[in-house]
Phi, psi and omega in degrees: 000143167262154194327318159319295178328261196320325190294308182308341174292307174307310172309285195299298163324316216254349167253016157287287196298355189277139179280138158354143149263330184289173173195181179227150150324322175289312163335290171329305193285315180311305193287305176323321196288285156331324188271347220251322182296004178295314158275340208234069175311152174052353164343123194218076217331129208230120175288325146298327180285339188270338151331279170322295170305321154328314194241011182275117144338101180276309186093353174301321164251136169331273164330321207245040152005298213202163178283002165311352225248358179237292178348324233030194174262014180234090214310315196298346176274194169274159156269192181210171186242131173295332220260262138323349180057339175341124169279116154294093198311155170334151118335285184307160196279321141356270201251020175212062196357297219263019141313117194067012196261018212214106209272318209276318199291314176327297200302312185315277203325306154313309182266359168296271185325334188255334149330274198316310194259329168263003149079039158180157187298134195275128184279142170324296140359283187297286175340258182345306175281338166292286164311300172337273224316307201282353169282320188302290177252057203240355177061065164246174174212000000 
């Protein structure tokens, strides 16, 4: 073979191994779930615990408590940013498609948002009962 040849063989192998970008909400909870059973045997996403975690007081920002606090309680409305006023498309996956539908994107998000508010990055675990929660209630499944 000639060099060209392999090197484009060698290429063409390594953007096979490159991961999806796209995702689904069911992915997410799936690949999280997994990652989170590494440690957590039978770990099993929960809409509740993700429910909980959602509406839970961290306390880390004044402004920022809890993610209700930009989000509302209602995953399916728009939001607000307390900080900035920025308008925040929905959570749920439900009234806002392209939630979750972006795996690298989610991930930005996750550690921005749980930095800010839960004052530290969210273990796969939280993740996983978190996406539930906003499939649940937003109401897809």
């Amino acid at each position: 073979m000639n060099r060209t040849m392999c090197l484009s063989l060698a290429l063409a192998g390594t953007l096979v191994a490159l991961p999806l970008h796209a995702a689904s909400p069911q992915d997410l909870i799936a690949d999280y779930a997994t990652e989170a059973a590494r440690t957590q045997q039978g770990f099993v996403a929960s809409a509740e615990r993700g429910k909980a975690f959602f509406l839970r007081n961290w306390n880390v920002a004044d402004k920022m408590p809890n993610c209700a606090a930009c989000h509302t309680e209602r995953p399916a409305a728009q939001g607000t940013h307390v900080i900035t006023a920025k308008s925040i498309r929905p959570l749920a996956p439900s009234a806002n498609p392209d939630r979750f539908a972006d795996a690298a994107k989610a991930e930005k998000w996750f550690r921005r948002n749980c930095t800010e508010v839960v004052g530290r990055e969210c273990s796969a675990a939280e993740k996983a009962d978190l996406v539930r929660f906003l499939v649940v209630a937003g109401g897809a499944s």
